[in-house]
N, CA, C and O of each residue as an XYZ file, in Angstrom:
344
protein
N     123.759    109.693    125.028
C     122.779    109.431    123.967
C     121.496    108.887    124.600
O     121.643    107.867    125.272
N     120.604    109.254    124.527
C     118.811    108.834    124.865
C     119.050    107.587    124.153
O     119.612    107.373    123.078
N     118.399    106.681    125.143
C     118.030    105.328    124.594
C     116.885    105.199    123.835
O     116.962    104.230    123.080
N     115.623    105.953    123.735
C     114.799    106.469    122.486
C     114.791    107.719    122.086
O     115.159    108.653    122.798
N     114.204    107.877    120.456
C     114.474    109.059    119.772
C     113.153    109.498    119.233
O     112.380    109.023    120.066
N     112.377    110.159    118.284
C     111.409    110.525    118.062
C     111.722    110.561    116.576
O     112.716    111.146    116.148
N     110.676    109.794    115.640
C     111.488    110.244    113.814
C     109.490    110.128    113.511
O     108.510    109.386    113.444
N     110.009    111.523    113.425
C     108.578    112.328    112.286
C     108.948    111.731    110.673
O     110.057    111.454    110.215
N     108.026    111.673    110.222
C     107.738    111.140    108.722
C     105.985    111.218    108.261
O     105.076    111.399    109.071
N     105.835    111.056    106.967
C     105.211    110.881    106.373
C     104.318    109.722    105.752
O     104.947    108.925    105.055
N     102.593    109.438    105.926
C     102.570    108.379    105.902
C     102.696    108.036    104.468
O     102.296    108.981    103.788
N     103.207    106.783    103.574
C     102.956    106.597    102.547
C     102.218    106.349    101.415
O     102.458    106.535    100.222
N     100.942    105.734    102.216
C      99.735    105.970    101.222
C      99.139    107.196    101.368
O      98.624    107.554    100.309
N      98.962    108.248    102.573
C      97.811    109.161    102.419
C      98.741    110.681    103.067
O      98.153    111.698    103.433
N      99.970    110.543    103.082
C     100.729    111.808    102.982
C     100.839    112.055    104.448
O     101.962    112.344    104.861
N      99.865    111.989    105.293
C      99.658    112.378    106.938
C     101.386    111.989    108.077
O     102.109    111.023    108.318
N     101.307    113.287    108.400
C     102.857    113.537    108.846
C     102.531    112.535    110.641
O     101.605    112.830    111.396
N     103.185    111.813    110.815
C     103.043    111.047    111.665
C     104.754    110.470    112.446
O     105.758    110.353    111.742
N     104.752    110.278    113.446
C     105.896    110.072    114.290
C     105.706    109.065    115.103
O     104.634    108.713    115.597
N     106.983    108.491    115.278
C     106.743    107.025    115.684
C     108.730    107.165    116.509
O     109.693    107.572    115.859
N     108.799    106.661    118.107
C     109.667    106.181    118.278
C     110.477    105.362    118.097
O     109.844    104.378    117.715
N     111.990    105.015    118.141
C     112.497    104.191    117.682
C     113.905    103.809    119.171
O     114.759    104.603    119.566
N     113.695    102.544    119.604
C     114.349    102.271    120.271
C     116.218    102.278    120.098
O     116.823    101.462    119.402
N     116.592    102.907    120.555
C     118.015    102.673    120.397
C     119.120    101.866    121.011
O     120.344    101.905    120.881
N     118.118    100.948    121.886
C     118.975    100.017    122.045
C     118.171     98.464    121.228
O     118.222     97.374    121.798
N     117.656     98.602    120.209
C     117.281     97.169    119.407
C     117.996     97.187    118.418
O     117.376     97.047    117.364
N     119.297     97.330    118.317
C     119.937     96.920    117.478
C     120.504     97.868    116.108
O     119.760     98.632    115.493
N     121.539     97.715    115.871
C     122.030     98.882    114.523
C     121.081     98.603    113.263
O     120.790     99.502    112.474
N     120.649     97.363    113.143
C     119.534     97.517    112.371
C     117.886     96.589    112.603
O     117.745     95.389    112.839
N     116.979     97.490    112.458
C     115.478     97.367    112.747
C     115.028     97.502    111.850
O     115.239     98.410    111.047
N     113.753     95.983    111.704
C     112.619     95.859    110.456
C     111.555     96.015    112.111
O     111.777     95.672    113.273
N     110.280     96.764    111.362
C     108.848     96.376    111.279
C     108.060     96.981    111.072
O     108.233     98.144    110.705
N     106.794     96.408    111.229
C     105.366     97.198    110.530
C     104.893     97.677    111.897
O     105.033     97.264    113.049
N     104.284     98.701    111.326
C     103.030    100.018    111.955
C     102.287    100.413    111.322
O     102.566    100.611    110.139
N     100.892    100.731    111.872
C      99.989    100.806    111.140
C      99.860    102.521    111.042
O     100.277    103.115    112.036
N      99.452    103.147    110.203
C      99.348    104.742    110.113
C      97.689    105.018    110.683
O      96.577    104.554    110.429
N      98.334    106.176    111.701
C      97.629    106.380    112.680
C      96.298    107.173    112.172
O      95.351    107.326    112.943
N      96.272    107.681    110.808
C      95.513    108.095    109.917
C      93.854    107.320    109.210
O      92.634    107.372    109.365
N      94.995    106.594    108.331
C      94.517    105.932    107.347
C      94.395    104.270    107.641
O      93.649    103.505    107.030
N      95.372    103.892    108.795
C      95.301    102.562    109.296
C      95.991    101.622    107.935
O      95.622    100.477    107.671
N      96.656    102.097    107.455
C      97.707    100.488    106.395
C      98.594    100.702    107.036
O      98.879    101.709    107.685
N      99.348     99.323    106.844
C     100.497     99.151    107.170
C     101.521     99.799    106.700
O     101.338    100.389    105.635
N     102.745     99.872    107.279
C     103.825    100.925    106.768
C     105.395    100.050    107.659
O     105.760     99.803    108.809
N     105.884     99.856    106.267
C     107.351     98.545    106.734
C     108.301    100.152    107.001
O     108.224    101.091    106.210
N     109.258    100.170    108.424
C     109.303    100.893    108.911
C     111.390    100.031    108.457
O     111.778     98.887    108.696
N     112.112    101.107    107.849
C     113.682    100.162    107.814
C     114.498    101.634    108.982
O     114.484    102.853    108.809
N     114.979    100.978    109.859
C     115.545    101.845    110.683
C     117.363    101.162    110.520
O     117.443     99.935    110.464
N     118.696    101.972    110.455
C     119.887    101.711    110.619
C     120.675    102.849    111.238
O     120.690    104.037    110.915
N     121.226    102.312    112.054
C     122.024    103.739    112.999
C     123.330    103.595    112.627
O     123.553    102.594    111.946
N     124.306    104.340    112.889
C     125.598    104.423    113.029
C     125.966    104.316    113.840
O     125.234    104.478    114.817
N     127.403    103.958    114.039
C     128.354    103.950    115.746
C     127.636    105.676    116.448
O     127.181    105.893    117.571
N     127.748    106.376    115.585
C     127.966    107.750    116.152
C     126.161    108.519    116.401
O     125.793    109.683    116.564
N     125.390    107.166    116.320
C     124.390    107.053    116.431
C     123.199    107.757    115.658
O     122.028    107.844    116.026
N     123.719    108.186    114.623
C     123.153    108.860    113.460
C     121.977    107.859    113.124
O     122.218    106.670    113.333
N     120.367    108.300    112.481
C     119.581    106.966    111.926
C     119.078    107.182    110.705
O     118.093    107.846    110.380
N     119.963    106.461    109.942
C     118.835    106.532    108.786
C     117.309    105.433    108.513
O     117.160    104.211    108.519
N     116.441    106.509    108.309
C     115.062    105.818    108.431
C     114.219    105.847    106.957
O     113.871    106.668    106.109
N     114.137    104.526    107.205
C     112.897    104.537    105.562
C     111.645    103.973    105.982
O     111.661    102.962    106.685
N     110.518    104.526    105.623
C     108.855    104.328    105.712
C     108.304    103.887    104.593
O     107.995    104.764    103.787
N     108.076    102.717    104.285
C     108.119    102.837    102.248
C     106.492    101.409    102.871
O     106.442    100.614    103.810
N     105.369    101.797    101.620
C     104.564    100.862    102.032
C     104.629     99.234    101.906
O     105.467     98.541    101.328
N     103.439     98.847    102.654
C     103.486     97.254    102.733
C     103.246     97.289    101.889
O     102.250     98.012    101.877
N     103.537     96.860    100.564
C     102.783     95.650     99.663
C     102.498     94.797     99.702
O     101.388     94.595     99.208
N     103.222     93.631    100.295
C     103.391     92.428    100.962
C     101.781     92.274    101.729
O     100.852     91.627    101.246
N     101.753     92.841    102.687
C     100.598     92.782    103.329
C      98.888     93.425    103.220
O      97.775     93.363    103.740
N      99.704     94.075    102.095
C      98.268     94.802    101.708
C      97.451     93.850    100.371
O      96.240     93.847    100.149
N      98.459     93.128     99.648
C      97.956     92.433     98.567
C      97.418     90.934     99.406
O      96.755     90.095     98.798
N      97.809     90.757    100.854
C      97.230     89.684    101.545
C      96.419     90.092    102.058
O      95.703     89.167    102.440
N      95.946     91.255    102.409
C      94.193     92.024    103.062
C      93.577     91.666    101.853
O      92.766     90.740    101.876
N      93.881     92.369    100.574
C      92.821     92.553     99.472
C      92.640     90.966     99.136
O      91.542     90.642     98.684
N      93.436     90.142     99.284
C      92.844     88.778     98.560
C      92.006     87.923     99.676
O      91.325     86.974     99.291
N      92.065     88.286    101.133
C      91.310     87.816    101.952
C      89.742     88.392    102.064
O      88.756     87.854    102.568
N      89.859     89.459    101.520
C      88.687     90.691    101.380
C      87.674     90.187     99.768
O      86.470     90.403     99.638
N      88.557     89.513     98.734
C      87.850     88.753     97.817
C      86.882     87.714     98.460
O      85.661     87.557     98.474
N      88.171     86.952     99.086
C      88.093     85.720     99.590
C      86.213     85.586    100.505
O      85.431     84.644    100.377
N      85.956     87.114    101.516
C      85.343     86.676    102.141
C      84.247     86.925    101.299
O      83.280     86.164    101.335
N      84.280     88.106    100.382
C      83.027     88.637     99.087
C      82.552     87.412     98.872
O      81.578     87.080     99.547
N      82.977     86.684     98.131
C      83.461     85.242     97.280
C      82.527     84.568     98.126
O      81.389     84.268     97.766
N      83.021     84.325     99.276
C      82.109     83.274    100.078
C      80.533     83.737    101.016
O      79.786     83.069    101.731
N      80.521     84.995    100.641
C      78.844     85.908    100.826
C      78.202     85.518     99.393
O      77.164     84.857     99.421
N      78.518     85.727     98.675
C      78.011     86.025     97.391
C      77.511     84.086     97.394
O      76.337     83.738     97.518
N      78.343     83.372     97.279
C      78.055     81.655     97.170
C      76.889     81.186     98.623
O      76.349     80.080     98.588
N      76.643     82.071     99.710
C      76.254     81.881    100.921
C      74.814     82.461    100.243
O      73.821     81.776    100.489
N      74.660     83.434     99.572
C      73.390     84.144     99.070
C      72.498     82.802     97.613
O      71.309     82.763     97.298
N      73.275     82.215     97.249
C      73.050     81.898     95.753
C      72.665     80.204     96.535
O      72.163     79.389     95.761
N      72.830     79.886     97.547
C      72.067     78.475     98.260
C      70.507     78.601     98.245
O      69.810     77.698     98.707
């Protein structure tokens, strides 16, 4: 068995078919984020293998981290807009 594999997918916000390795020796099960090589959001990446080394892979988007861009992205509006009005 190759100690890495290659898993083509789809990005989730903007459709763009994109591939990303996956180590096979980190464990029967793997969390993390990658950014899409496209569109640049994040993308929570759920990887689980089998003994027989089968992987099932899910690409499903950040929410988590995207609703913490957009409120930092208020955040900095917010503090231009109060920086203009001195």
């Amino acid at each position: 068995m190759d100690l890495e594999s290659d898993q083509a997918f789809n990005c989730p916000y903007c459709s763009a078919s994109i591939s990303i390795r996956i180590d096979r020796t980190g464990g029967r099960r793997q969390y993390f984020v990658t950014d899409c090589e496209v569109c640049c959001r994040p993308i929570s990446i759920e990887v689980d293998m089998d003994p027989d080394g089968f992987v099932n892979f899910i690409a499903k988007r950040c929410e988590r981290i995207m609703n913490m861009l957009q409120q930092m992205k208020k955040e900095v509006i917010n503090e231009k807009i109060e920086k203009t009005k001195k």
